[in-house]
C-alpha positions as CSV (number, residue, x, y, z in Angstrom):
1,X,84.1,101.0,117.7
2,X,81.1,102.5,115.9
3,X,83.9,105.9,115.4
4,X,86.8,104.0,114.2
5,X,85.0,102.0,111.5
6,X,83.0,105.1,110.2
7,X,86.4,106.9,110.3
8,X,87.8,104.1,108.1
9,X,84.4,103.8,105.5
10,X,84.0,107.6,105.0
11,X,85.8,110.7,103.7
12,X,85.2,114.8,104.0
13,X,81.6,115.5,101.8
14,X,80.1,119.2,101.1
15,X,77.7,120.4,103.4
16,X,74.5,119.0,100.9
17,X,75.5,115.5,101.1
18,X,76.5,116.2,104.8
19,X,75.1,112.4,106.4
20,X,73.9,112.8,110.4
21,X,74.0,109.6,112.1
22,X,72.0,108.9,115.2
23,X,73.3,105.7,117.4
24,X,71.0,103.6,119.6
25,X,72.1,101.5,122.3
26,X,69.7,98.5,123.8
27,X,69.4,95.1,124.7
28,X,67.0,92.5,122.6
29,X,66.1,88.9,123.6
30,X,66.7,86.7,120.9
31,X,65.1,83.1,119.9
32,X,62.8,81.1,122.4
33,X,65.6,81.0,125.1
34,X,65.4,84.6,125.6
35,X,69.2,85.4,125.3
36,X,70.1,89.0,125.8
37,X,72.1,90.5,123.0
38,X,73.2,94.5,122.9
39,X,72.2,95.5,119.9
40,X,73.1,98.9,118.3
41,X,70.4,100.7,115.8
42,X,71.9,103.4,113.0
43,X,69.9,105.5,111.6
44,X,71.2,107.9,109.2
45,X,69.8,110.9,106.7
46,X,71.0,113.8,104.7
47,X,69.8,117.3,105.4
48,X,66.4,117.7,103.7
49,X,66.1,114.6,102.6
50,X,63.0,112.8,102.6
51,X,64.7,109.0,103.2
52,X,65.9,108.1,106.5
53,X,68.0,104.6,106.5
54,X,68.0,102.7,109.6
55,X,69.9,99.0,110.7
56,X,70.0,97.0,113.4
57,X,72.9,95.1,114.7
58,X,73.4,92.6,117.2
59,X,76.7,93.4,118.7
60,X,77.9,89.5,119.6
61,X,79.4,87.5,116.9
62,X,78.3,84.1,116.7
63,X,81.5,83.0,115.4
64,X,83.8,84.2,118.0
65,X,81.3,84.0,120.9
66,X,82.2,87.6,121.8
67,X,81.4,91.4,120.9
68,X,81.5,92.3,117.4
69,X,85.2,93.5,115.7
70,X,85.9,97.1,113.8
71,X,85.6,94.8,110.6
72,X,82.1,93.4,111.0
73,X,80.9,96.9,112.0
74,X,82.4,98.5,109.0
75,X,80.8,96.1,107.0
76,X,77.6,96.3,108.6
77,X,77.6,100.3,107.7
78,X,78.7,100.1,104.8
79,X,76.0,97.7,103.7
80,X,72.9,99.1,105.3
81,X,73.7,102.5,106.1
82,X,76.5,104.1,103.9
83,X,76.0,102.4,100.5
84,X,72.3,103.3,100.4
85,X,72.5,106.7,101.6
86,X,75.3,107.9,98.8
87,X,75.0,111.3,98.0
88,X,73.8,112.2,94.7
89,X,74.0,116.0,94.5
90,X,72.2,117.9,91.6
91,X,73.7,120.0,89.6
């Protein structure tokens, strides 16, 4: 899932604004009921770059009472992950 939306969000960059993304499965217990959610963290940084940017996401959508969709994920990357981390190269 975490391939198809990134496929979707991103296109072919030079090597300097080359982005390496690590993915990090788990499980997290949530509110005072202790409900176990997957969760997925994303980190992501550029090659000698100083920043790293890293999100969290629970993988189960409280509207559909199920795993998360493509759509949700892509949106998820895009806002924590891919818009932050936009290549600037200098010239």
């Amino acid at each position: 899932m975490f391939e198809q939306a990134l496929r979707e969000s991103t296109a072919d960059e030079a090597d300097e604004c080359a982005l390496t993304i690590r993915l990090t499965l788990g499980i997290k217990e949530i509110g005072t009921a202790k409900t176990k959610r997957p969760i997925a963290r994303v980190a992501a940084f550029r090659k000698g770059a100083k920043q790293e940017f890293v999100g969290t996401l629970i993988l189960y959508s409280y509207i559909t009472s199920g795993m998360v969709n493509v759509a949700e994920t892509e949106q998820f990357l895009k806002k924590q992950i891919l818009e932050p981390s936009t290549c600037t190269k200098q010239d």
